[in-house]
VOBA-1610 file (N, C-alpha, C; in pm, whole numbers, padded with zeros to 5 digits, always signed):
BEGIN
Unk+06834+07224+09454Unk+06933+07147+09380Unk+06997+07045+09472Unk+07090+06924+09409Unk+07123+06792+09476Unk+07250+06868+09521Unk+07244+06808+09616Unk+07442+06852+09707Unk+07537+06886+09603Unk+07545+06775+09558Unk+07637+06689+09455Unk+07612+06815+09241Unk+07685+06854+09256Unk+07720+06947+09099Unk+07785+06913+09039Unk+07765+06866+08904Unk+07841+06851+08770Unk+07829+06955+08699Unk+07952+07002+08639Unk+07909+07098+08538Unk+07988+06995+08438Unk+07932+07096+08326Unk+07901+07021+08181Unk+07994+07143+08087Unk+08025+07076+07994Unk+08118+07200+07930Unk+07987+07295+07840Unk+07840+07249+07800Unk+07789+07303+07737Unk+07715+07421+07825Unk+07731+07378+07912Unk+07648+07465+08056Unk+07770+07583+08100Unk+07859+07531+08119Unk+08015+07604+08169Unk+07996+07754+08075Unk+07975+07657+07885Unk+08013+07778+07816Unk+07930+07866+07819Unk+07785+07823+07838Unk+07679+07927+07806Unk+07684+08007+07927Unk+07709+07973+08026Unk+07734+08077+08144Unk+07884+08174+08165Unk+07942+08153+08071Unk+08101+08208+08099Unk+08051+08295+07950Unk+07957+08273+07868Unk+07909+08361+07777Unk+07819+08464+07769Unk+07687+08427+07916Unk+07632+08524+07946Unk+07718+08633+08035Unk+07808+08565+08047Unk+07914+08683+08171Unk+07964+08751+08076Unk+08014+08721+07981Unk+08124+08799+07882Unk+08039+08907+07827Unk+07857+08876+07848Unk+07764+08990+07762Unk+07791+09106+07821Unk+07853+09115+07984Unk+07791+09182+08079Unk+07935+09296+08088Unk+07963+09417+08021Unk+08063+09472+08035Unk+08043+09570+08158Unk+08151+09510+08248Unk+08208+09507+08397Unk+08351+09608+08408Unk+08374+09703+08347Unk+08499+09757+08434Unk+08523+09821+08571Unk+08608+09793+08613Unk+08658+09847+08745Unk+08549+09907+08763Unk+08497+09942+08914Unk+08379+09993+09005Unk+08230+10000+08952Unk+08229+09928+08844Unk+08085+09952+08748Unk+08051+09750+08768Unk+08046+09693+08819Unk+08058+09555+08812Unk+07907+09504+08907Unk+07844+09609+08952Unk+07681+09576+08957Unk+07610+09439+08900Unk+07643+09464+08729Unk+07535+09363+08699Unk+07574+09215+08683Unk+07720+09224+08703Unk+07796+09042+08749Unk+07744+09031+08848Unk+07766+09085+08950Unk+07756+09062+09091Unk+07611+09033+09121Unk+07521+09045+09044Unk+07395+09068+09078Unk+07369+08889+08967Unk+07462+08891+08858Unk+07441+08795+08793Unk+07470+08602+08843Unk+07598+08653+08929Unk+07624+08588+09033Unk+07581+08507+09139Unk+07500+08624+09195Unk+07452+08577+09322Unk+07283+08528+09301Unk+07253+08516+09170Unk+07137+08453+09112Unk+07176+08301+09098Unk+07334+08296+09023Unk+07338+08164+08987Unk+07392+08051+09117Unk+07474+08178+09192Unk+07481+08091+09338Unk+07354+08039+09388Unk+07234+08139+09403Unk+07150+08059+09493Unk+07036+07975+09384Unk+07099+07956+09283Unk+07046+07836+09136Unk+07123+07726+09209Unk+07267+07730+09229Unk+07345+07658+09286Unk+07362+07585+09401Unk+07270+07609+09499Unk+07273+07596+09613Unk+07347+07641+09729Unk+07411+07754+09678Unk+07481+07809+09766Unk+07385+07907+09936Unk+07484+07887+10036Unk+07430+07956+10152Unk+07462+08097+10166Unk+07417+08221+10241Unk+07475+08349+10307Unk+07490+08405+10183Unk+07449+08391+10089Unk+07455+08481+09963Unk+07469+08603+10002Unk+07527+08700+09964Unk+07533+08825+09972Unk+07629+08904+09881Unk+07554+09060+09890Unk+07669+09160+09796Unk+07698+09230+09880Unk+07845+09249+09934Unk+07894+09345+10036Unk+07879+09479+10006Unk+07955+09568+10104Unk+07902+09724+10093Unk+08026+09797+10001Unk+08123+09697+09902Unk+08180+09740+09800Unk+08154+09673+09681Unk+08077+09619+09675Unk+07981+09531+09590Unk+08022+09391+09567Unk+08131+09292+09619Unk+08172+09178+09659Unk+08050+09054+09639Unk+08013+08952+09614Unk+07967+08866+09608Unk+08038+08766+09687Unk+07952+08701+09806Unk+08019+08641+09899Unk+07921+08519+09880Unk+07954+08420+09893Unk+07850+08289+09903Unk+07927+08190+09967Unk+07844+08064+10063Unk+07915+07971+10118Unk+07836+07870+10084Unk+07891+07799+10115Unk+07847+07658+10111Unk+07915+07530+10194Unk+07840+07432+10270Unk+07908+07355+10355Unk+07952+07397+10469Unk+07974+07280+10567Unk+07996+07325+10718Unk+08136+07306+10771Unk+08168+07357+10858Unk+08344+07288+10935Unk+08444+07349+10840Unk+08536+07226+10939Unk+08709+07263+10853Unk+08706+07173+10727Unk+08830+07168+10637Unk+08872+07287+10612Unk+08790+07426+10551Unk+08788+07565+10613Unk+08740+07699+10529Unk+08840+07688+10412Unk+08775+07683+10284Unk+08828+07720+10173Unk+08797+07841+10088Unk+08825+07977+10074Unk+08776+08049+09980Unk+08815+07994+09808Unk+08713+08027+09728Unk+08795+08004+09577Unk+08722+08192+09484Unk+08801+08227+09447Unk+08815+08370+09440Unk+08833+08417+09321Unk+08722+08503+09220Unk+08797+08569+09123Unk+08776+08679+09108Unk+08764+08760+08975Unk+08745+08904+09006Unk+08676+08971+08852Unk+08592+09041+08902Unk+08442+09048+08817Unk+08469+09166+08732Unk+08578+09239+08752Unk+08585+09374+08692Unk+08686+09326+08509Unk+08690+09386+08448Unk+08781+09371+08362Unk+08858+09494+08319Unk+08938+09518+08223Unk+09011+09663+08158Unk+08902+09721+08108Unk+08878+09865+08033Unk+08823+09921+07965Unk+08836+09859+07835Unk+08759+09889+07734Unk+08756+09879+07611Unk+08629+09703+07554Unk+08529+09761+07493Unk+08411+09672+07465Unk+08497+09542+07364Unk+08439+09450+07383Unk+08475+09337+07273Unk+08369+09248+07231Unk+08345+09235+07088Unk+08222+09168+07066Unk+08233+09042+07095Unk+08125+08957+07210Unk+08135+08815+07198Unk+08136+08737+07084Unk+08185+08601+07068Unk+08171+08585+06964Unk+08251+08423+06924Unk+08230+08316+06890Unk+08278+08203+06935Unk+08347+08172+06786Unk+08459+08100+06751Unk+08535+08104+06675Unk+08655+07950+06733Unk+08546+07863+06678Unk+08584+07718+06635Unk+08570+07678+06781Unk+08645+07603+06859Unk+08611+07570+07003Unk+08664+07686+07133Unk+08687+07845+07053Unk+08679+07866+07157Unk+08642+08032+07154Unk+08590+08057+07328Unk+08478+08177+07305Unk+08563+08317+07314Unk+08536+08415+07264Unk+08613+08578+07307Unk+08532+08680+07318Unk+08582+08772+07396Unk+08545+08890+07481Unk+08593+08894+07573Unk+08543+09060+07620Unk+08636+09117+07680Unk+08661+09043+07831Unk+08755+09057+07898Unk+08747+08910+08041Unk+08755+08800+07934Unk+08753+08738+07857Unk+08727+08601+07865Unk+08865+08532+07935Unk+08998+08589+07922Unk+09109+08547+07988Unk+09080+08568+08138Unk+09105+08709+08143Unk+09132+08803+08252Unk+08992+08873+08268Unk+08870+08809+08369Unk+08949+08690+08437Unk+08786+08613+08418Unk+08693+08636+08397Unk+08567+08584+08373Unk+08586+08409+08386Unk+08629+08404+08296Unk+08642+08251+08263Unk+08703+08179+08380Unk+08816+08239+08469Unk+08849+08153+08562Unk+08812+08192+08702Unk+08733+08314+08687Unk+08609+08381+08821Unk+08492+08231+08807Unk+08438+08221+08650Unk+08287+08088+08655Unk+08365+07970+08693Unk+08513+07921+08669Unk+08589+07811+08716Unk+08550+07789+08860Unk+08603+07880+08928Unk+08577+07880+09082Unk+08481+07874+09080Unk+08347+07937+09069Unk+08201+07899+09070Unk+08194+07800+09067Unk+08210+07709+08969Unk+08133+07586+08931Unk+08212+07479+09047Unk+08371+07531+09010Unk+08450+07419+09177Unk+08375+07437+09329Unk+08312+07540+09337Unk+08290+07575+09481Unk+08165+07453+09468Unk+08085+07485+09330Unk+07928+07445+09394Unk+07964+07267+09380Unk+08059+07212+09313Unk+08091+07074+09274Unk+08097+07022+09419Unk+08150+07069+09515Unk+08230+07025+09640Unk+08078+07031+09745Unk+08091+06881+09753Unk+08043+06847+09870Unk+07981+06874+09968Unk+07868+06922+10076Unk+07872+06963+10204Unk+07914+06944+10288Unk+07968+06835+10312Unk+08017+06754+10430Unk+08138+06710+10426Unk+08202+06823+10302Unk+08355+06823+10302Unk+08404+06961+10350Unk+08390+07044+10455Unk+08374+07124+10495Unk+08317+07246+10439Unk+08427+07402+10435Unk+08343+07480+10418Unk+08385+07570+10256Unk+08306+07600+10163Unk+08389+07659+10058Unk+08299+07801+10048Unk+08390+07897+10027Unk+08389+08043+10046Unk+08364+08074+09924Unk+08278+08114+09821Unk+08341+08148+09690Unk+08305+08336+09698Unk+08347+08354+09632Unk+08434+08508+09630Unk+08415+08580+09492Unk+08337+08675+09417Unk+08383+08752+09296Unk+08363+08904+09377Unk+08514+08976+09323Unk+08607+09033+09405Unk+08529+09182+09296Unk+08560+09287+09333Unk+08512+09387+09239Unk+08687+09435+09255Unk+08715+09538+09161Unk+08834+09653+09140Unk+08923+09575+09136Unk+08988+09438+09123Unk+09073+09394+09085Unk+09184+09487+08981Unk+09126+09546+08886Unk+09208+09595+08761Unk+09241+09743+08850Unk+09161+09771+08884Unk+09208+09926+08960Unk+09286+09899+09144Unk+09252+09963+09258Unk+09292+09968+09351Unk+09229+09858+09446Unk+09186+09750+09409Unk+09178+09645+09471Unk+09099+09680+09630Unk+08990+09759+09603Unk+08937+09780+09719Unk+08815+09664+09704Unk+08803+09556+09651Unk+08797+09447+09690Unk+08814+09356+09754Unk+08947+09272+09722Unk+09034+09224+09834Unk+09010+09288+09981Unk+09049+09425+09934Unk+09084+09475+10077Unk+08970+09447+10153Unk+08845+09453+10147Unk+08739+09487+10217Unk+08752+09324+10239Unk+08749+09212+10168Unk+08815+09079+10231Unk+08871+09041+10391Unk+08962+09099+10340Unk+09075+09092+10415Unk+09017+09156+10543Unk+08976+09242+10505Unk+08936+09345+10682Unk+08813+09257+10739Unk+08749+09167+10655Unk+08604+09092+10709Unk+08689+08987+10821Unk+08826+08958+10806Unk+08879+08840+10904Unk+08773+08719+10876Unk+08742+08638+10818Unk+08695+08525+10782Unk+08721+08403+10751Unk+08854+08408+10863Unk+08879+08273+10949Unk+08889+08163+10809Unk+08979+08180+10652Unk+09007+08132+10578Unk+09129+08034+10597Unk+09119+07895+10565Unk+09228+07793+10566Unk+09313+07811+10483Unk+09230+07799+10337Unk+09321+07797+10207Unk+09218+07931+10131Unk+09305+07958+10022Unk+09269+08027+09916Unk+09302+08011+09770Unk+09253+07990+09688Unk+09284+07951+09573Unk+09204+08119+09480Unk+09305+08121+09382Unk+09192+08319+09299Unk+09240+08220+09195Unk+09167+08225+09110Unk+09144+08262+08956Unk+09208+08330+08821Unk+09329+08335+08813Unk+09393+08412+08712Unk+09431+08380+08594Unk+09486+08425+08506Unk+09505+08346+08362Unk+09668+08329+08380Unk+09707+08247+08462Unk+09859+08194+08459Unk+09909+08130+08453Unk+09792+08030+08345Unk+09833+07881+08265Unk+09750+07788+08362Unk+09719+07687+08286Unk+09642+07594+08306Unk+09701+07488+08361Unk+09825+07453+08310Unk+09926+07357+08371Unk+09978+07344+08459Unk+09990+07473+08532Unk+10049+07485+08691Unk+09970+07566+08796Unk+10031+07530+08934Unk+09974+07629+09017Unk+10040+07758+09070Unk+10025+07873+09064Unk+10118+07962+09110Unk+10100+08058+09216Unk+10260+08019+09296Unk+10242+08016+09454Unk+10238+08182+09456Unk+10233+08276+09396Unk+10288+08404+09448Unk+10248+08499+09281Unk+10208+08581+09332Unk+10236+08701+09187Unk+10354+08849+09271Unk+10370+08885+09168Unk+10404+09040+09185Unk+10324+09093+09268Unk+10366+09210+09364Unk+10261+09292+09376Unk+10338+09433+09389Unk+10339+09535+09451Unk+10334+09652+09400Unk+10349+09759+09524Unk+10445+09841+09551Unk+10479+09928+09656Unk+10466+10058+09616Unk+10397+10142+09679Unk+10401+10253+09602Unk+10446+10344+09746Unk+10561+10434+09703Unk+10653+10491+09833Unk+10686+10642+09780Unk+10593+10768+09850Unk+10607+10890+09848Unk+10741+10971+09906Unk+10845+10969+09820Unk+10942+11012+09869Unk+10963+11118+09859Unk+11013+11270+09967Unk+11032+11354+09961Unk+11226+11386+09987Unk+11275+11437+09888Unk+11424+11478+09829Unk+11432+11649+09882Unk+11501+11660+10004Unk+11494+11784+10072Unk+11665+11805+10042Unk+11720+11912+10009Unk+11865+11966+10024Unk+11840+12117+10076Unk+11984+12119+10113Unk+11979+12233+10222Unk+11990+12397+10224Unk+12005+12381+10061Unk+12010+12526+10033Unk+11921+12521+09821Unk+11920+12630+09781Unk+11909+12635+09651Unk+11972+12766+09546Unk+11994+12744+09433Unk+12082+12846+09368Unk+11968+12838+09225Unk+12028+12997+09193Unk+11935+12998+09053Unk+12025+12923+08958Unk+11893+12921+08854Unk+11926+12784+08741Unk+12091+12826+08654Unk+12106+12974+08682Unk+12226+13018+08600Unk+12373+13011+08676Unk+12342+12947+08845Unk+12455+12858+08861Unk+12381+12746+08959Unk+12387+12641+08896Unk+12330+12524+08961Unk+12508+12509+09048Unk+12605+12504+09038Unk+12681+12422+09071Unk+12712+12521+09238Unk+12634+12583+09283Unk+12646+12647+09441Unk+12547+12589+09478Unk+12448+12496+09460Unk+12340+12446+09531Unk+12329+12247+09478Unk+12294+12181+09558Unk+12236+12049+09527Unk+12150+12020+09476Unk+12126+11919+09365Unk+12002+11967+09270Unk+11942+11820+09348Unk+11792+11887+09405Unk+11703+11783+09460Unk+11694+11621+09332Unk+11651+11705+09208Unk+11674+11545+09104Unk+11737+11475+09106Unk+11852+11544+09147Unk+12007+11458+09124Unk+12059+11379+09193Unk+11961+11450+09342Unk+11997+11370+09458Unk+11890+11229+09455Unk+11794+11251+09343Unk+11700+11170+09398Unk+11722+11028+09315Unk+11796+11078+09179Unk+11845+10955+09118Unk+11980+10891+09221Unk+12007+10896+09309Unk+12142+10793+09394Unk+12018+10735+09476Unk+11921+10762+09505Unk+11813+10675+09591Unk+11761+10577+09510Unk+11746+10610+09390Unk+11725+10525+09320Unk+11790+10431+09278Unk+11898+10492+09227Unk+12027+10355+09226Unk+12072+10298+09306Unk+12029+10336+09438Unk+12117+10297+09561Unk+11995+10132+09556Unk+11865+10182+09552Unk+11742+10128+09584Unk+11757+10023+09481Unk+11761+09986+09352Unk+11785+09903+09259Unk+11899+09803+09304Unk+12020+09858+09360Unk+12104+09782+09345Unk+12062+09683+09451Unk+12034+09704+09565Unk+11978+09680+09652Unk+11884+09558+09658Unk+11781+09531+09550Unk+11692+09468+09535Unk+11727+09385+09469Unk+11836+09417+09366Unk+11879+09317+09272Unk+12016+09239+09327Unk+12055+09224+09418Unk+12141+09183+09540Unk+12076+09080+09605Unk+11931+09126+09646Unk+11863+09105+09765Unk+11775+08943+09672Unk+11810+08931+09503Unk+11767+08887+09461Unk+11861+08780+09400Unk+11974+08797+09402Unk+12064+08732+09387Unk+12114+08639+09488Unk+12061+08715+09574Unk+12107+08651+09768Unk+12016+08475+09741
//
């Protein structure tokens, strides 16, 4: 194929439609990834590969700037019949995130060689524990920019999402009483709701700040 990629909206759809055939949830995402890294090296993409958590990695182009463009191949549970309905297509992913996983595809392969380097990326476990990313992240691959793929409007770019702390707290008191007099002992629950409120107020302060 020529350096140089146009995609076409009739080409865009039929490939963001064969993806939608392909039901992908969390850790089952084999046959994207495999679907993928066919159309990358259709694409001209370099270093094709499926990592050892099933990741689809492809490059293309040389030098600075490293750009990854990133989406994520898994979707929720539950089947949805494809199915197109006036100008526009549905199934399951077609939001979240299929449609803006082939976006990045088609941006990576559009760009140039000799405009440095573009990383493109379909991520597996997104919807579950993101041992996707992670395995990313641990490759250290010397990334400039990053751009992912999400359904969070078309009109803007967005610098930041939510993400998510998960903190095993253990509520120890120093003695215990039977349930027929709680009021000679500290009730571990009770103590554990002031951590909590203490912890809320805290954040919502910290957010006000």
């Amino acid at each position: 194929m020529d350096n140089h990629f146009t995609v076409t909206p009739k080409f865009a759809t039929k490939m963001l439609e064969k993806a939608l055939q392909l039901y992908t949830p969390s850790l089952s995402e084999k046959p994207m990834a495999e679907f993928l890294a066919d159309k990358c090296d259709d694409l001209g993409f370099e270093d094709i590969q499926i990592d050892e958590v099933g990741n689809v990695i492809a490059k293309k182009g040389t030098g600075s700037p490293r750009i990854m463009l990133c989406g994520h191949m898994d979707v929720v549970p539950g089947k949805v019949k494809v199915r197109t309905e006036g100008d526009s297509l549905y199934g399951r992913g077609a939001s979240d995130a299929k449609a803006p996983l082939m976006a990045m595809l088609f941006a990576a392969a559009s760009i140039e060689k000799n405009q440095g380097t573009v990383i493109f990326v379909g991520a597996v476990d997104e919807e579950g524990n993101a041992i996707g990313i992670k395995n990313i992240v641990k490759k250290e691959m010397n990334i400039d920019y990053a751009v992912f793929g999400e359904p969070s409007g078309i009109k803007q770019v967005t610098i930041a999402y939510k993400g998510r702390l998960a903190i095993n707290l253990k509520i120890s008191v120093p003695d215990s009483s039977h349930a027929s007099a709680p009021w000679l002992s500290k009730n571990a629950i009770e103590e554990s709701t002031i951590f909590v409120k203490e912890l809320k107020e805290k954040l919502e302060a910290d957010q006000d700040g």
